[in-house]
C-alpha positions in Angstrom: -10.7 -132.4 -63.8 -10.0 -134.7 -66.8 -7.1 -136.5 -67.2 -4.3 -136.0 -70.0 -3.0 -137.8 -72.1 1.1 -136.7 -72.6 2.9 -137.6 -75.5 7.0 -136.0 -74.8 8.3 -135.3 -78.7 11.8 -136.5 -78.7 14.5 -134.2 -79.2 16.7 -136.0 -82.0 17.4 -132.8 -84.0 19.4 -131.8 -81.0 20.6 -135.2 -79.3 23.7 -137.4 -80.5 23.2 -141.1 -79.6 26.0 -142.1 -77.5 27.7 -145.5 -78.4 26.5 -147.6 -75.4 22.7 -146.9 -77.1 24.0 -147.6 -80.7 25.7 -151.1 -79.5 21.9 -152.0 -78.1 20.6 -151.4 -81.2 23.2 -153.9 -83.2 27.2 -153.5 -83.6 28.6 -149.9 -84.0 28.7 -150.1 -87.7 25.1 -151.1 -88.4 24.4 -149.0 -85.3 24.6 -146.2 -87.1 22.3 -146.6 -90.0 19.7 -148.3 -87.5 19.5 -144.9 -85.6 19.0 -142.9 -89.1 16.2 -144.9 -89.9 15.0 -144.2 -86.4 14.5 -140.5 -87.4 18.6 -139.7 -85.5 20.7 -137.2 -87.2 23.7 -139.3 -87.3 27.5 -137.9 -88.2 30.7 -138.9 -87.8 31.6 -136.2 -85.5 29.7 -136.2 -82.3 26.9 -133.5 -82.1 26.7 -130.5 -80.3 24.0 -130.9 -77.5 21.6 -127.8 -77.2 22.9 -124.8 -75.9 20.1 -121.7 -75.5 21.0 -117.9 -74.3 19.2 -115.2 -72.6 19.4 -111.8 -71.6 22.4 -112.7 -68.9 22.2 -116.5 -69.2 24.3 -119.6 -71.2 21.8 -123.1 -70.9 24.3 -126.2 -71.3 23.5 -129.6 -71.1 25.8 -131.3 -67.8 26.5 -134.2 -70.5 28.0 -131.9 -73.0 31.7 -132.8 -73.1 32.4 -129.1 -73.4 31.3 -128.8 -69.9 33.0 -129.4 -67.0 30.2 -130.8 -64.4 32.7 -132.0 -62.0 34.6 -128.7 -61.7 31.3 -127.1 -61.4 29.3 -129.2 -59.4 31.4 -131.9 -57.6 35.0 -129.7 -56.4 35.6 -129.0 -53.0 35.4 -125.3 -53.6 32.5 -125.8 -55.8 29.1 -123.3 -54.8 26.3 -124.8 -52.9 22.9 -125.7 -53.8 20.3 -123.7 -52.0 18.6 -125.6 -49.4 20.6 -129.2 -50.3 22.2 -131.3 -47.4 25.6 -130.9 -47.1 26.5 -134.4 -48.7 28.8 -134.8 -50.8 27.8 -138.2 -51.7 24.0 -137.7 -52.6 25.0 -134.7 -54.6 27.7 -137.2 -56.9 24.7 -139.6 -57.3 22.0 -135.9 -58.2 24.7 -134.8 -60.6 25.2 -138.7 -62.2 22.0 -138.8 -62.9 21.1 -135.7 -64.4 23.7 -136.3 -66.6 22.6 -140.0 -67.7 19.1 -138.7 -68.2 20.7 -136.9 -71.2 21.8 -140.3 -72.4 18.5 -141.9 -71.7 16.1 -139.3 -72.6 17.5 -136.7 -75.3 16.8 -133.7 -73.2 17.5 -133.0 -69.3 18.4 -130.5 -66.9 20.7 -127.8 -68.6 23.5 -126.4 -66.3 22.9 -122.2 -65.9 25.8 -120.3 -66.2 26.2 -116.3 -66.2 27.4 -115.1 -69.6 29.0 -112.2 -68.2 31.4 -114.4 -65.7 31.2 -118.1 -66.8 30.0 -119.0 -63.6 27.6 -121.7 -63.0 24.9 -120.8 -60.6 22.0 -123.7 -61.0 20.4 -126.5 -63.2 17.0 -125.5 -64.8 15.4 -128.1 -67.1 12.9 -130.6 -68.2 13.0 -134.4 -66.8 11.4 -137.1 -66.3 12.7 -139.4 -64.2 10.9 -143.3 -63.3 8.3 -142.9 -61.3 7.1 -139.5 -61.9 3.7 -138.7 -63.5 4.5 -136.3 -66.2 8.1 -134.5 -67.0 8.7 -132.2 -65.2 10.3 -128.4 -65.4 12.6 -128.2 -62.4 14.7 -125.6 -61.0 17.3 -125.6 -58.8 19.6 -122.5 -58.0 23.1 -122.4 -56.3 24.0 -119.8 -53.4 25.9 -117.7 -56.0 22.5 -117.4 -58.3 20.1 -116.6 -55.6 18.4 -113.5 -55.4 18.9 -112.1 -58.8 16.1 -113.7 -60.6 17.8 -116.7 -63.1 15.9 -118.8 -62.1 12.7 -117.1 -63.9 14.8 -116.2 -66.6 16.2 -119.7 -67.5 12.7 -121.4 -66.6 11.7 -118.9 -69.3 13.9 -119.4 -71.5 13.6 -123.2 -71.5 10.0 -123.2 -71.7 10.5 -121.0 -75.2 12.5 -123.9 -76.6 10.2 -126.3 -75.6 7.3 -125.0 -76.9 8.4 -123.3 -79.8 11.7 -125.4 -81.1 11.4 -128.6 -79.7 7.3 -129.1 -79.6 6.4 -130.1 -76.2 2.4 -128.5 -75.4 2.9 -128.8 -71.7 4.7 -129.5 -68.9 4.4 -129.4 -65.0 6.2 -128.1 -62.2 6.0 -129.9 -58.7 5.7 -127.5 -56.1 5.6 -128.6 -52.4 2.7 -126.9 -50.8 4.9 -124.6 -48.2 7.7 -123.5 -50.8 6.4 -120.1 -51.2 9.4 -118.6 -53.4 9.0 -121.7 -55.9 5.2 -120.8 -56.0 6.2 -117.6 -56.8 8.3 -118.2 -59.2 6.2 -120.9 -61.3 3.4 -118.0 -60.6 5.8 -115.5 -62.4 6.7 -117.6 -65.5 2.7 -117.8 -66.2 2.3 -121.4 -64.6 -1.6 -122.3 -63.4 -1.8 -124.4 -60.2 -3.7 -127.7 -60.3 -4.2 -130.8 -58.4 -2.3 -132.0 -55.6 -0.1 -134.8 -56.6 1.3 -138.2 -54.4 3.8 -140.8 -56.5 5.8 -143.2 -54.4 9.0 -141.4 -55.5 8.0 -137.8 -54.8 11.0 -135.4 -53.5 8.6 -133.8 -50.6 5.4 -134.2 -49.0 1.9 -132.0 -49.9 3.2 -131.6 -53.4 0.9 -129.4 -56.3 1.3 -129.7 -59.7 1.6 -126.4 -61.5 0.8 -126.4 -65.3 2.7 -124.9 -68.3 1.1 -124.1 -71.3 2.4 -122.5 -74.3 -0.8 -120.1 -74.3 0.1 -118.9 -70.8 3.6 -117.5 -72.4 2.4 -114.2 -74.4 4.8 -112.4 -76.2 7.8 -114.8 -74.8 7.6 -117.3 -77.4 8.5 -114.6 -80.8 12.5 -114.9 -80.4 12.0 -118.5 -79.0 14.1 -120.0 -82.3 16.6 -117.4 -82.1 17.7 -119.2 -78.5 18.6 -122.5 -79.8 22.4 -122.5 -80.1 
C-alpha cells in the first residue's frame, strides 16, 4: 500500500488562542493582531470552544472553562474509566494532557456527557499527540457509559464535524489486535482496517490502524453542520 501524505486543517474558526500562545507570538497587545493575520478569529471576549449534539449526547471540549474536568474526571467519587488502572496519578497526568492538547492543537478529545442527565460518561475525539503517526480518533468510555452504545454515537458524531465542518479527509483509529469490542465499534462507524502499525510511543502491543474516510460515512454527514454548537 502507498503511503499518505496528511495535512490536519486547523480548527481556528472554533479555537480561542489562549494568552500563554499570544505572549510567544509578541506582547499581549500586538499578540492579538499577529494571531488575526494568522487567519485567528480574535475578540475581546474569550471564544466559546466547540460544542456538537446528538441524538442523547453533549460533545464539550475538557478545556472549556464551562466544564468542570476535575469534578468529572479527577473527584474521589468520580466514575471509572473502563479498563484503566486504578491510579489516581496517571489519570491527573491523562486528563492534563488532554486538556493542553486543546491549547496546543485547536482540537482534542471532547468530554461525552448524556443530555438527558448531565452526566459525563467518556472522552471521544481526535488527537495527535508526539510521536504518533497520524491523529488519531480515540475513544474511551467510563463504567457509567458502557453498554449503551455512546461510544458509536459520539465517534459518529465527531467524525461528521470533521469531515463536514472542520475539513479533515481522514483519520485513523488504533486498534490493538485482541480488542475485539473496539474492532467492532470502528467496524460499526464504517472504519476499513489497514496495516499494522509500531511507533516507539504506542499505548499497546500488535496495534492495526483502521481508516476513516468521509466516503465510508453515507447518509451521516447531511445534518453534519447542524451539530456544531
Amino acid at each position: 500500500m502507498t503511503s499518505r501524505q496528511f495535512t490536519v486543517p486547523g480548527l481556528t474558526k472554533n479555537y480561542a488562542v489562549s494568552p500563554i500562545l499570544l505572549h510567544r507570538m509578541g506582547e499581549i497587545d500586538t499578540g492579538r493582531p499577529a494571531a488575526r493575520a494568522m487567519g485567528y478569529d480574535m475578540k475581546d471576549a474569550q471564544r466559546q470552544y466547540p460544542r456538537l449534539a446528538s441524538k442523547r449526547l453533549m460533545l464539550i471540549s475538557p478545556a472549556d472553562p464551562e466544564f468542570d474536568a476535575q469534578a468529572a474526571f479527577l473527584a474521589p467519587d468520580a466514575p471509572r474509566f473502563i479498563n484503566v488502572a486504578d491510579d489516581a496519578d496517571s489519570l491527573w497526568w491523562s486528563i492534563a494532557t488532554i486538556i493542553g492538547h486543546w491549547h496546543l492543537h485547536g482540537y482534542g478529545l471532547f468530554a461525552v456527557l448524556e443530555r438527558s442527565t448531565g452526566q459525563t460518561v467518556g472522552l471521544v475525539g481526535p488527537w495527535f499527540p508526539k510521536g504518533w503517526p497520524e491523529p488519531e480518533l480515540s475513544w474511551h468510555l467510563m463504567e457509567t457509559g458502557e453498554g449503551k452504545g455512546y461510544a458509536s454515537e459520539a465517534a459518529q458524531c465527531v467524525l461528521d464535524w470533521l469531515f463536514t465542518v472542520a475539513g479533515w479527509d481522514s483519520i485513523v483509529s488504533y486498534v490493538p489486535e485482541e480488542n475485539k469490542a473496539s474492532i467492532a465499534l470502528a467496524r460499526r462507524v464504517g472504519a476499513q482496517p489497514e496495516r499494522t502499525v509500531s511507533f516507539r510511543l504506542q499505548p499497546a502491543p500488535n496495534i492495526r490502524a483502521w481508516r476513516h474516510l468521509p466516503s465510508a460515512r453515507g447518509g451521516h454527514t447531511r445534518d453534519a453542520r447542524g451539530l456544531l454548537h
